[in-house]
KETI-165062 format. One line per 8 residues: number of its first residue (from 1); for each residue x, y, z of N, C-alpha, C, CB. Coordinates in pm, whole numbers, plus 50000, padded with zeros to 5 digits. Each point is the difference from the previous one (the first is absolute). Glycine has a CB too. Example, Ala and Ser with C-alpha at 12.3 -4.5 7.8 and 13.67 -1.06 7.14 Angstrom:
residues 2
1 = 51319/49431/50780/49911/50119/50000/50090/50120/50000/49811/49883/50125  50154/50222/49803/50082/50119/50006/49923/50109/50073/50118/49937/49785
***
This chain:
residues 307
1 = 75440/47994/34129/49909/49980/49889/50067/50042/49870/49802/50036/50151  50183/49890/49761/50020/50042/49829/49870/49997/49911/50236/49887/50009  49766/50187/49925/49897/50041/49877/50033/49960/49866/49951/50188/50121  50017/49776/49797/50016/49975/49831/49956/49990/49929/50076/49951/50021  49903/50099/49882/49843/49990/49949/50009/49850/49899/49936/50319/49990  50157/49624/49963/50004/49877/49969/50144/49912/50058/49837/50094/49792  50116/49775/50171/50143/49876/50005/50081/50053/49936/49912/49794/50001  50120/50268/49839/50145/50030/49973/50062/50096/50080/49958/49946/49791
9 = 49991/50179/50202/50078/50105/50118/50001/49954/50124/49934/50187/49897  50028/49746/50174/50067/49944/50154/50085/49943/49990/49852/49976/50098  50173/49918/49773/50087/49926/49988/50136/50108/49966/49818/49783/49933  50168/50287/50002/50067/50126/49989/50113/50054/50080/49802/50027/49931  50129/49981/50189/50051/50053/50123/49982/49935/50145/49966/50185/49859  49992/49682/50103/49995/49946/50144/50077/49936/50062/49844/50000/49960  50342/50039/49983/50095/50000/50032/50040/50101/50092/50012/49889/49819  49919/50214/50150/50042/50138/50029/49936/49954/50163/49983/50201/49724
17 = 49872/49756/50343/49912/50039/50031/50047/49871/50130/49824/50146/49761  50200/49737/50160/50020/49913/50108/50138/49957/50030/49787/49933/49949  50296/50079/49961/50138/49978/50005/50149/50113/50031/49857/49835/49844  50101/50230/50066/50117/50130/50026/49998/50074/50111/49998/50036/49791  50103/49947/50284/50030/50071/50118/49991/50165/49999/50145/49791/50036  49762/50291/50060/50013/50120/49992/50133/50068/50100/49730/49977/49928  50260/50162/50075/50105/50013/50017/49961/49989/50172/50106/50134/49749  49765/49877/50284/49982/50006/50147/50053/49819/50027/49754/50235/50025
25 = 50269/49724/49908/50059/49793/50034/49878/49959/49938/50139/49948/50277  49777/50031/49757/49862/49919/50011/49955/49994/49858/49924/50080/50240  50011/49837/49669/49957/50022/49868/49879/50094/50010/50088/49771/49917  49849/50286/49961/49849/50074/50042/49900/49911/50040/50030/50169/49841  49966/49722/50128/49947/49928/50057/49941/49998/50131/50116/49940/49854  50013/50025/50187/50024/49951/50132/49979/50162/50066/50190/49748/49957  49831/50368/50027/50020/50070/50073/49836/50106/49964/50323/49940/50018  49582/50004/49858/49892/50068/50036/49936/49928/50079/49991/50114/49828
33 = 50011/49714/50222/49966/49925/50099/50021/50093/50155/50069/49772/49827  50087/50281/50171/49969/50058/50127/49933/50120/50025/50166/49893/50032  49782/50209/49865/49965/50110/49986/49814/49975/50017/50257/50082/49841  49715/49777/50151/49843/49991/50044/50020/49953/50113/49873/49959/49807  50215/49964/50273/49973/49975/50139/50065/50172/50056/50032/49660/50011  50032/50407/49954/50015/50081/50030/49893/50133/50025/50185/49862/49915  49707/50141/49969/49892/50046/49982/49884/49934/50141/50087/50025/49700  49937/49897/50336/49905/49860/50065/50036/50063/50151/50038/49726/49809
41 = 50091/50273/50210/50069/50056/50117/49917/50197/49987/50307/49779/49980  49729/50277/50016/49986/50132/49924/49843/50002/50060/50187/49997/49743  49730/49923/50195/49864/50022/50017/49965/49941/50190/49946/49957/49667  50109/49947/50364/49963/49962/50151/50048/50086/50072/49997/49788/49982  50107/50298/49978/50039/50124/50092/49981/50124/49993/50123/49889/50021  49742/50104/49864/49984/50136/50003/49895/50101/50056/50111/49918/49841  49799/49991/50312/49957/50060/50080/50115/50057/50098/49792/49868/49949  50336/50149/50027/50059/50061/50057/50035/50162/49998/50034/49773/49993
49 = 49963/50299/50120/49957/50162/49942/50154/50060/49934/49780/50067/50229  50283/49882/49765/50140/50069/49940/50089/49882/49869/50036/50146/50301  49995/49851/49616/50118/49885/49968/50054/49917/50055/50036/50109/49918  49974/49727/50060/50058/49951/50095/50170/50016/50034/49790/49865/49947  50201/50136/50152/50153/50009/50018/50062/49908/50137/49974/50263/49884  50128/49678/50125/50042/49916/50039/50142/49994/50045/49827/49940/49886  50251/50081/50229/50164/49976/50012/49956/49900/50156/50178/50293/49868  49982/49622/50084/49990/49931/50176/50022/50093/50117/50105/49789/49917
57 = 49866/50162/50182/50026/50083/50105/50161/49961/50067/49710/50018/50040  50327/49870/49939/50106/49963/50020/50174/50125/50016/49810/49776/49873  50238/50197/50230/50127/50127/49948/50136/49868/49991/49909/50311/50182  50152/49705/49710/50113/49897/49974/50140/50046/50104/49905/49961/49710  50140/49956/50335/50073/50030/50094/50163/50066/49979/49830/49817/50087  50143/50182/49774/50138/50075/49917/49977/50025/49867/50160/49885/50127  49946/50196/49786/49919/50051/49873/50100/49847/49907/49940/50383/50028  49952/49570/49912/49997/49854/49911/50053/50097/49830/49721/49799/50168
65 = 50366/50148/49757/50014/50037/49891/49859/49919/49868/50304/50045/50117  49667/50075/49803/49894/49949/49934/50057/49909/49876/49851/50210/50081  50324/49789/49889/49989/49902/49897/49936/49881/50033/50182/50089/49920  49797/49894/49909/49962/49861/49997/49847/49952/50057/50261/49980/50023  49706/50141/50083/49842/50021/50040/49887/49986/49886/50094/50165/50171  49797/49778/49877/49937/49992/49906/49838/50039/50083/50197/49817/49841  49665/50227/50132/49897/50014/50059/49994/49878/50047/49905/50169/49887  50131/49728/50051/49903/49870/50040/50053/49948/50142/49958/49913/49735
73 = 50224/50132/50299/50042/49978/50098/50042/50085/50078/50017/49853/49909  49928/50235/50072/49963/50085/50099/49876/50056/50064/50169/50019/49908  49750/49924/50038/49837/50043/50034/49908/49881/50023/50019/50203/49849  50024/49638/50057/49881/49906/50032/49967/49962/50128/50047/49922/49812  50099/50010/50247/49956/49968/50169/49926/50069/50083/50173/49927/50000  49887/50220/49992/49936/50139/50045/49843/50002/49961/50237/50131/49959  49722/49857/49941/49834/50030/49921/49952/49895/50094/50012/50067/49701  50040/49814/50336/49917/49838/49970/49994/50018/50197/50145/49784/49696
81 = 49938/50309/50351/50009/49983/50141/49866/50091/50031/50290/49961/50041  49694/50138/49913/49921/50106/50009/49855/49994/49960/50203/50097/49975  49790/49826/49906/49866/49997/49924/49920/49828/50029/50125/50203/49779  50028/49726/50252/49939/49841/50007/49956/49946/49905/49942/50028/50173  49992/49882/49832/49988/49910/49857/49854/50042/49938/50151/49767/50093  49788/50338/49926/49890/50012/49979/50003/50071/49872/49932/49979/50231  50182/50122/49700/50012/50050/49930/50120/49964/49878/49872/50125/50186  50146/49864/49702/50157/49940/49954/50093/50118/50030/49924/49835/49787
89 = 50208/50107/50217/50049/50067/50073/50112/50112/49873/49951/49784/50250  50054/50115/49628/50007/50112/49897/49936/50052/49929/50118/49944/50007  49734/50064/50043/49923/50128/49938/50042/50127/50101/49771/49847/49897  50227/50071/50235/50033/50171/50084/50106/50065/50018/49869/49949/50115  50262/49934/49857/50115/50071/49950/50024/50067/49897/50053/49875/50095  49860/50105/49782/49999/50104/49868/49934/50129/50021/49990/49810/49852  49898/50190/50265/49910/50125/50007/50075/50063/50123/49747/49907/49902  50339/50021/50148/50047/50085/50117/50139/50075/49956/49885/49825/50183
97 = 50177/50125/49719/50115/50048/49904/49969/50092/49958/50073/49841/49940  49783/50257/50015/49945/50106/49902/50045/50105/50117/49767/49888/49824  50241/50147/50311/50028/50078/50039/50162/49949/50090/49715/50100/49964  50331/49750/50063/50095/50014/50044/50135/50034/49918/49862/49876/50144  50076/50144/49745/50139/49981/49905/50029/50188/49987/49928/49706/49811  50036/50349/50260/50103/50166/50054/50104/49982/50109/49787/50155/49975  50147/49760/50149/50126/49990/50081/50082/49955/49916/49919/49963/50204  50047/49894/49770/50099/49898/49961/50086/50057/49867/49831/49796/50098
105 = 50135/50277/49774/50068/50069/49924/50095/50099/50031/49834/49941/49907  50113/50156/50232/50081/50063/50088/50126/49901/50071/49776/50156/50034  50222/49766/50027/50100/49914/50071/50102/49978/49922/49853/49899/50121  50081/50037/49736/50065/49914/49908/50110/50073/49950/49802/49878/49941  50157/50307/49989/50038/50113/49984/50162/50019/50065/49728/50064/49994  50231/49958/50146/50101/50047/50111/50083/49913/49994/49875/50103/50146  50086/49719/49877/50088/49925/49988/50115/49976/49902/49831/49952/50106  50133/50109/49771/50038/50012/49809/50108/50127/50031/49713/49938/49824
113 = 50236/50171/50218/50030/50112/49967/50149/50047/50177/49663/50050/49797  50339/49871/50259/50051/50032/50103/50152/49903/50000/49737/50075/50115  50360/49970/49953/50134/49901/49984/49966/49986/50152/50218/50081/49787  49817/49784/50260/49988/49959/50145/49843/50010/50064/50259/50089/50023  49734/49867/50099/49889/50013/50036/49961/50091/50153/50006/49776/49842  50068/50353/50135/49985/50115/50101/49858/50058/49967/50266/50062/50017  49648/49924/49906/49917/50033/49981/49879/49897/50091/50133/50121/49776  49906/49791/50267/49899/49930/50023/49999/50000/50141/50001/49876/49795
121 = 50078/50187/50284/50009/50064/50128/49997/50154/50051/50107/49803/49986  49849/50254/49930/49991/50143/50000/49904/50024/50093/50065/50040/49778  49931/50106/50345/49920/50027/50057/49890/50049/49970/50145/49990/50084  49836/50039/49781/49895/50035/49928/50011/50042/49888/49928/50028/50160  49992/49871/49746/49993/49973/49850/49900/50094/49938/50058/49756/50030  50000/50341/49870/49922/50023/49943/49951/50001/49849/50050/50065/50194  49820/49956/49787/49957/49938/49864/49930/50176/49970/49932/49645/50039  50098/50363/49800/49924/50095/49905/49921/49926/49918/50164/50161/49996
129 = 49680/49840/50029/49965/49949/49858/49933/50084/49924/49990/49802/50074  50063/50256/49796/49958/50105/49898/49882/49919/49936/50245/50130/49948  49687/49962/50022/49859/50004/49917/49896/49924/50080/50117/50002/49765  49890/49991/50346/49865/49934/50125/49905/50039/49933/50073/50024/50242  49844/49862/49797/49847/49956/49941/49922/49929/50098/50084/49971/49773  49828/50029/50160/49889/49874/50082/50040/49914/50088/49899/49986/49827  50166/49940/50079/50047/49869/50062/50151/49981/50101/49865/49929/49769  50228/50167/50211/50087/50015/50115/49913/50060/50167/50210/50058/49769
137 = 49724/50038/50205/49900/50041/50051/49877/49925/50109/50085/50112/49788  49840/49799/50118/49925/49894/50048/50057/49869/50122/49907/50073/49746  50159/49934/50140/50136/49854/50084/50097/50025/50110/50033/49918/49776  49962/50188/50255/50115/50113/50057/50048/49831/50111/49862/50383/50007  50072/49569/50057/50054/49877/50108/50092/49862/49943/49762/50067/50125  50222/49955/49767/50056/49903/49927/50144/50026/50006/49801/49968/49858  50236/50148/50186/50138/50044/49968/50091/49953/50143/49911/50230/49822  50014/49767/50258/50018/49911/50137/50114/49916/50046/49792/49994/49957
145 = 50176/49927/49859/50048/49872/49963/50182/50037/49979/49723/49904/49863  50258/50203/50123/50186/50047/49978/50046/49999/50149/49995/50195/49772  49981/49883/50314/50030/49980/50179/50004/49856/49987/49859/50204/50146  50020/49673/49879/50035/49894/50064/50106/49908/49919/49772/50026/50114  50271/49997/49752/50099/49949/49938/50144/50061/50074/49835/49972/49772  50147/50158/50286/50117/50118/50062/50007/49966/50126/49957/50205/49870  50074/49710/50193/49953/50001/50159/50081/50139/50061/49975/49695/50034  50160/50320/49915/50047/50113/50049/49952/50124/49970/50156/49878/50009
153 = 49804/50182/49912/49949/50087/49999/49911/50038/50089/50063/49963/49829  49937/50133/50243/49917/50092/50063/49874/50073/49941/50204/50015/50095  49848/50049/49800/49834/50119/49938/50034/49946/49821/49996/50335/50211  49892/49671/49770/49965/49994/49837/49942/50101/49980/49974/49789/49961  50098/50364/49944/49943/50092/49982/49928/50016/49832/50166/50075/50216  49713/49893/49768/49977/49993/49840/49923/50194/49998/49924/49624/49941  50190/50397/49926/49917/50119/49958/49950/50000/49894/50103/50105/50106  49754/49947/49869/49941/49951/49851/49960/50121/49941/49907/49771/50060
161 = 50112/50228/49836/50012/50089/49942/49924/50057/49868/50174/49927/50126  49744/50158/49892/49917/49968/49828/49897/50130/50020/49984/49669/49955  50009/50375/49904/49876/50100/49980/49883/49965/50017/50105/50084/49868  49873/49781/50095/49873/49964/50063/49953/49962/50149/50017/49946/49788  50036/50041/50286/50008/49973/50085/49851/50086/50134/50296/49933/49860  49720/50179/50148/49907/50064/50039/49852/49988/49914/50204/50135/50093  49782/49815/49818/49844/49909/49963/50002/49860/50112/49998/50063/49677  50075/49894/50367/49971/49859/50071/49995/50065/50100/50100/49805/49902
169 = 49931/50277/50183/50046/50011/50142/49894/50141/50053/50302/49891/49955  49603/50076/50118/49946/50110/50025/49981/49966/50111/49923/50083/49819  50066/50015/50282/50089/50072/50012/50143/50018/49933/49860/49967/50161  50219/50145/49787/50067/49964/49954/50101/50048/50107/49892/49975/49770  50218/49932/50225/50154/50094/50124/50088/49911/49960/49910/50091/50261  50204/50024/49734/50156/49930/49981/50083/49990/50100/50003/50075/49812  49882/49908/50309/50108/49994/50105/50061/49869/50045/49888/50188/50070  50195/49734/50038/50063/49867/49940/49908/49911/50120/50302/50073/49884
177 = 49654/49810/50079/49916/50011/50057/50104/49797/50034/49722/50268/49887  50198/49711/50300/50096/49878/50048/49859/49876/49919/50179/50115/50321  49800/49810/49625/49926/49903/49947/50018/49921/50098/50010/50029/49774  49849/49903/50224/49965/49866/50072/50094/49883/49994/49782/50065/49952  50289/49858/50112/50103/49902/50003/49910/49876/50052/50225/50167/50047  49876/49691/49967/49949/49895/50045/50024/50021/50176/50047/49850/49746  49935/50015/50292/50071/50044/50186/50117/49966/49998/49825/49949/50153  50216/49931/49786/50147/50005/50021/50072/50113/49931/49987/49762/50024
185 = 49991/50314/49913/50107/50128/49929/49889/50145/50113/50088/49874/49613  49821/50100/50463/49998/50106/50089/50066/49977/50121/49810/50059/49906  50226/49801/50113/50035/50000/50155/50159/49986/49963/49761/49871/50147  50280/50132/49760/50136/50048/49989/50045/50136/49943/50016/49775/49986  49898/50287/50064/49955/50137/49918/50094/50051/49897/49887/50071/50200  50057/49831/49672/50021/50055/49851/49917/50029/49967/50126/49909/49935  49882/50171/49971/49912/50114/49946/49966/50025/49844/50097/50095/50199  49835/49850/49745/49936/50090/49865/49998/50116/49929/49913/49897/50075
193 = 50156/50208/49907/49927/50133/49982/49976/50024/49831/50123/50108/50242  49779/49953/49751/49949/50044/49870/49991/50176/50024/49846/49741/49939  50177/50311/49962/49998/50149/49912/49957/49966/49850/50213/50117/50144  49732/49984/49879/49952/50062/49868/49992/50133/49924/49910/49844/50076  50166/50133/49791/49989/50124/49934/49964/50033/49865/50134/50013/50145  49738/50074/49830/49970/49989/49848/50095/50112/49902/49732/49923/50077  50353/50084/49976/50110/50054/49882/50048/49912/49937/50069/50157/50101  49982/49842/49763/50086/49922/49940/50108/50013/50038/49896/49993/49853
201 = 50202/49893/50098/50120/49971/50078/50120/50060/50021/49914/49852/49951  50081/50189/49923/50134/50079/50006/49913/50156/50050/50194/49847/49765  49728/50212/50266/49958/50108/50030/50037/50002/50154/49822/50015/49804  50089/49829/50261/50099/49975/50111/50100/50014/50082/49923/49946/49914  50148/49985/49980/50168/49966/50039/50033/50197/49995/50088/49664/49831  49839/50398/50116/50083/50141/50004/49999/50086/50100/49969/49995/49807  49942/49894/50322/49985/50088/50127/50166/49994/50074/49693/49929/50043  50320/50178/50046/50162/49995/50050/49956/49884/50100/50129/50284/49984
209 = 49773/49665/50081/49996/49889/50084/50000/49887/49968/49921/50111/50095  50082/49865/49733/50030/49857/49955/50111/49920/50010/49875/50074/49878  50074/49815/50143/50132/49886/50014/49999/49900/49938/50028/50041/50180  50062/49880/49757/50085/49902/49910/49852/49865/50079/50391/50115/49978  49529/49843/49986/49946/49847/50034/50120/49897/49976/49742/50056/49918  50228/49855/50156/50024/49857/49987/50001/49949/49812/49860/49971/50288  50008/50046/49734/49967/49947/49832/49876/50104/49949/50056/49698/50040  49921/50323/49827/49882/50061/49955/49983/49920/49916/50010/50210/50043
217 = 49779/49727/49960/49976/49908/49933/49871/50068/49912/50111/49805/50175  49915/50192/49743/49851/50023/49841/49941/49879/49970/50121/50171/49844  49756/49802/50216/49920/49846/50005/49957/50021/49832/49870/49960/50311  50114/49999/49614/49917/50013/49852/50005/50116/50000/49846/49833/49971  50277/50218/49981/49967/50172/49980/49958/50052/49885/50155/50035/50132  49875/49857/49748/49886/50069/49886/50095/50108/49917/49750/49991/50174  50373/50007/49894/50094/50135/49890/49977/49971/49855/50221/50027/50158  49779/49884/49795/49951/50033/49816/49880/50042/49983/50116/49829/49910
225 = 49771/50165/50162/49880/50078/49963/50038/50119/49981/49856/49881/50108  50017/50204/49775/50005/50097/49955/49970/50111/50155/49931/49881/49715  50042/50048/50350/49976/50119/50108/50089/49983/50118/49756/50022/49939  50363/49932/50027/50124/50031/50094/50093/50091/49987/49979/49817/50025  49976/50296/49950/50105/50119/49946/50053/50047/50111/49886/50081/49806  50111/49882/50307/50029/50089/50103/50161/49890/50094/49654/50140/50016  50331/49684/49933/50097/49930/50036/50120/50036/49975/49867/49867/49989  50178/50176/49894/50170/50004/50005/50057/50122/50070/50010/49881/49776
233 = 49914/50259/50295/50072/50026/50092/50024/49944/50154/49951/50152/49842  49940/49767/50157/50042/49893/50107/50108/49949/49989/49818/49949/50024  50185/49950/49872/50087/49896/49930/50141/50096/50052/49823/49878/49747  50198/50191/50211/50110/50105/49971/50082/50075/50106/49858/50026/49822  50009/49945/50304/50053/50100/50154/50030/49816/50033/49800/50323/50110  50144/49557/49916/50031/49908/50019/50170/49983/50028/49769/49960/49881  50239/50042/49970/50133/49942/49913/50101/50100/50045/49884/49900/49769  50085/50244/50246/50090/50113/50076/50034/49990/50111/49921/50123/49898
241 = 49976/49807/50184/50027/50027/50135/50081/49806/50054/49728/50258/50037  50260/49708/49865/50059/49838/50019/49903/49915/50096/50265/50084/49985  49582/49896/50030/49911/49990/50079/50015/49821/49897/49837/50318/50110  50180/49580/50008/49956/49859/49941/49881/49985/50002/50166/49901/50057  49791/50110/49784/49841/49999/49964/49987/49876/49880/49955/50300/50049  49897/49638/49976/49932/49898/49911/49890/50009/49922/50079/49901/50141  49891/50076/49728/49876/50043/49952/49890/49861/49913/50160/50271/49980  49775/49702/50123/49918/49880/49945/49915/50062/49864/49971/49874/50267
249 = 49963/49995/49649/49902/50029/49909/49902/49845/49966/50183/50223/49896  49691/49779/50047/49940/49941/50031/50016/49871/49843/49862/50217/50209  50235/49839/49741/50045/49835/49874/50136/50066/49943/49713/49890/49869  50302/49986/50078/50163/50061/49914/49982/50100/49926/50098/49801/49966  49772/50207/49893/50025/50136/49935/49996/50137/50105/49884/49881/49777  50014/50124/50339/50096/50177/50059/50072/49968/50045/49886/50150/50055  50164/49754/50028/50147/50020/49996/50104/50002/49952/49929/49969/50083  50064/49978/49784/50182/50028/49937/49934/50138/49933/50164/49710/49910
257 = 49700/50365/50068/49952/50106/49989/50075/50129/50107/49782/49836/49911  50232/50106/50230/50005/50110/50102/50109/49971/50001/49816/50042/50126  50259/49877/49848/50168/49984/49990/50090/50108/49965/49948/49795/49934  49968/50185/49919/50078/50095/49909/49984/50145/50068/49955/49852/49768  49921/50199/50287/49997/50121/50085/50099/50039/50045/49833/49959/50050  50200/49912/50047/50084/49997/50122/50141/50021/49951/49844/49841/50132  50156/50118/49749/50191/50032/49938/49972/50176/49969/50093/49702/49810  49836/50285/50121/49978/50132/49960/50063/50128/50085/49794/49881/49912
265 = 50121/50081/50177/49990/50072/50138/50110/50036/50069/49823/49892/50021  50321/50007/49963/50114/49994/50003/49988/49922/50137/50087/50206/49843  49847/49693/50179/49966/49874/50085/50115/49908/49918/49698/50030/50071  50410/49917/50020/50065/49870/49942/49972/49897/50096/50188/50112/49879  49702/49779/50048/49950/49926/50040/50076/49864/50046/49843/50137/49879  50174/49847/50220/50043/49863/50035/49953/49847/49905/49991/50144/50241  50056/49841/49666/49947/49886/49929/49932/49894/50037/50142/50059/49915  49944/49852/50189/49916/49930/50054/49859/50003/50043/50187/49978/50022
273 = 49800/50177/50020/49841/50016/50024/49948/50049/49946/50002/49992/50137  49966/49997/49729/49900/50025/49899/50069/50107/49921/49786/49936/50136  50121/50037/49709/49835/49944/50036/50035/49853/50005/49822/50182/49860  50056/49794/50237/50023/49837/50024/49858/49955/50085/50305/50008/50024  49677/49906/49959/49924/49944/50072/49994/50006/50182/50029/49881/49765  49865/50144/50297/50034/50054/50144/49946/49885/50117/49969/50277/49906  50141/49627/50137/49942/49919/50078/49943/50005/50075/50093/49947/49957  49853/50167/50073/49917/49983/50131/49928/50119/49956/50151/49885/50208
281 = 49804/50100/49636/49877/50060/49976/49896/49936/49990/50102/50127/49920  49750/49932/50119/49874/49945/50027/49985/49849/49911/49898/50270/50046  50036/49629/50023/50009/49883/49910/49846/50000/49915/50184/49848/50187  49744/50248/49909/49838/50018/49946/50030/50044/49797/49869/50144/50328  50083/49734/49615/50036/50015/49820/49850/50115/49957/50134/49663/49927  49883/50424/50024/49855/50047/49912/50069/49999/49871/49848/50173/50167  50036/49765/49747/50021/49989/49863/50033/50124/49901/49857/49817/50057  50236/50236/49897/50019/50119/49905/49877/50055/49922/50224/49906/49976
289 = 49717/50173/50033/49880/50078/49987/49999/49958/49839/50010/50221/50212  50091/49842/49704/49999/50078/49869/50016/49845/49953/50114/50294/50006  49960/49640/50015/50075/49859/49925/49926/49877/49962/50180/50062/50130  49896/49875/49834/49922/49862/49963/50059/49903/50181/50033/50003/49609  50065/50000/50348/50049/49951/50108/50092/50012/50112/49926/49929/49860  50125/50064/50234/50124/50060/50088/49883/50077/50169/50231/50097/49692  49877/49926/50387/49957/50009/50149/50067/50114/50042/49969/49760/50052  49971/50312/50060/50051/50166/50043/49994/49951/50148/49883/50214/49805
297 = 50216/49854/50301/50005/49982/50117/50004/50113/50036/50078/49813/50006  49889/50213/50196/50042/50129/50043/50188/49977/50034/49703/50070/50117  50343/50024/49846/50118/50031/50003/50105/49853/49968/49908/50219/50171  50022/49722/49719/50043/49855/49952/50180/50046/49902/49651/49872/49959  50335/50234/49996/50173/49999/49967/50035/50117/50060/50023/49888/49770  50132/50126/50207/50045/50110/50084/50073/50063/49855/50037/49891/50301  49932/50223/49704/50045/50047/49874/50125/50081/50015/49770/49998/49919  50284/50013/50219/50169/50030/49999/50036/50049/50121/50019/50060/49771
305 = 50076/49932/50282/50064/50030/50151/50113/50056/49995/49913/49830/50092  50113/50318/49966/50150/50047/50015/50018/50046/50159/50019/50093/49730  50118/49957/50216/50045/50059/50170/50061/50126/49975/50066/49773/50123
***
C-alpha cells in the first residue's frame, strides 16, 4: 500500500515506490505486496501455540557447498513437497527463513571462515551462541538443520549463552541437556546437545574448563545500542582467544554501526563478510518503524566475521 495526500507528491516519489530497486532486490512495491500475504500467512497460523517454525526432515547425503545457494533453491521443492499445493510455497519459505536463517548463517559462517572442509566431518561440532534470547531458545530444533546438512557429524553441541536467559527457562539448569532428534539422526545415534549459561561471555570463557568453539555466533546483537556496554569485553576475549566468530544485525545502518565496534575492539574483519548483506538472512521484510521508507530483517546483514 501507498498513501499521498495528493497527485503531485506521488508523482514525486512513485519512482521511488514502484520502480527503484531496494536493497532487499524487490522494489517497495513489490515487496510491501509480500509483507500482506505475509501478514495473511502470519494470521492462518496463528492458532498455533508457539511461532511457526519449519526445517525439512530430510538428511543430505554429504555436506553441499552453499555458494551460489540461494533460499529459493534450497527450500522451494522442499516447502512444495511438505506443504503441497495448498499453501504458496514462497510465503512459507519466507516465514520459514525467520528462524532458519541461524543454522543456515551458522553453516554459511564455518564454510567462510574455515580453509578446507575438515570441519564438516568433525566428531562433534560445536557452536557458542552469545547473547541467547527468545528466539534461539524457542526454535532450539531448527538448529537440527546443521546435522542433516553434516551427515558426518556425530553431536551438535550448541551453547547459549546470555543474562537473560534464566527469565525464559524455568525451571532454570545449566546442565547439558540430549534434545529431541528426528528418527533417522536417532537411529544413527546423532545427537543434539544444548547447555546453557547466563553468564556473559567472556565471564565464561574465564572458567579453566572452557574451550575454543567451532564458531561463536551474535544473532542481532544490538552492540551500538546504548545498552551494550558490557560487548567489547566479549568482543576482546573473542579476538584474544582467536575463536571464528560472526555478528549478524537487522539492516545496514547497525551494521556498518557494529562494524566499527568490531574494529574497535581490535576485531580484523574479514571484508568479504561484512558489513554486507547476509544471504541467508530472514527473507520475512518488516517495514522500518522510524522511516519513510526501507525494510529490516532478522539477522538480514552480517555486520562482520573474524578468526
Amino acid at each position: 500500500m501507498a498513501f499521498y495526500c495528493c497527485n503531485e507528491h506521488w508523482e514525486a516519489i512513485r519512482h521511488i515506490h514502484q520502480e527503484q530497486a531496494s536493497e532487499e532486490g524487490p522494489t517497495q512495491c513489490q515487496i510491501n505486496q509480500q509483507v500482506h500475504s505475509d501478514i495473511l500467512f502470519a494470521d492462518f497460523m496463528s492458532g498455533m501455540s508457539v511461532p511457526f517454525a519449519w526445517a525439512p526432515e530430510r538428511v543430505k547425503d554429504a555436506w553441499y557447498t552453499l555458494e551460489g545457494a540461494t533460499w529459493e533453491s534450497e527450500y522451494q521443492e522442499e516447502v512444495q513437497r511438505a506443504f503441497g499445493a495448498d499453501l504458496p510455497a514462497s510465503v512459507v519459505v519466507r516465514a520459514a527463513s525467520n528462524q532458519l536463517s541461524m543454522p543456515m548463517t551458522i553453516l554459511w559462517a564455518l564454510e567462510h571462515l574455515n580453509e578446507g572442509d575438515a570441519w564438516t566431518i568433525k566428531e562433534t561440532l560445536t557452536i557458542h551462541i552469545i547473547g541467547a534470547y527468545e528466539a534461539e531458545v524457542s526454535a532450539g530444533q531448527v538448529f537440527e538443520e546443521i546435522l542433516h546438512r553434516l551427515p558426518r557429524v556425530k553431536t551438535l553441541k550448541l551453547v547459549l549463552c546470555g543474562p537473560q536467559l534464566p527469565h525464559l527457562m524455568k525451571p532454570w539448569s545449566s546442565e547439558v541437556m540430549t534434545m529431541d532428534t528426528c528418527s533417522d539422526c536417532k537411529n544413527k545415534s546423532r545427537a543434539r546437545l544444548h547447555e546453557h549459561s547466563r553468564e556473559l561471555y567472556h565471564e565464561l570463557g574465564a572458567r579453566s574448563t572452557f574451550e575454543n568453539p567451532d564458531l561463536a555466533v551474535a544473532f542481532n546483537s544490538g552492540l551500538s545500542e546504548e545498552s551494550a556496554g558490557t560487548w567489547p569485553d566479549t568482543i576482546k576475549f573473542l579476538v584474544k582467544r582467536k575463536i571464528p566468530s560472526i555478528f549478524t544485525a537487522y539492516n545496514r545502518h547497525e551494521a556498518e554501526a557494529d562494524a566499527k565496534i568490531l574494529t574497535r575492539c581490535g576485531a580484523q574483519l574479514v571484508s568479504t563478510l561484512g558489513p554486507r548483506k547476509n544471504p541467508w538472512g530472514s527473507l520475512l521484510a518488516k517495514p522500518e518503524p522510524c522511516k519513510v521508507y526501507g525494510f529490516y530483517s532478522v539477522n538480514g546483514w552480517v555486520a562482520g566475521a573474524f578468526r
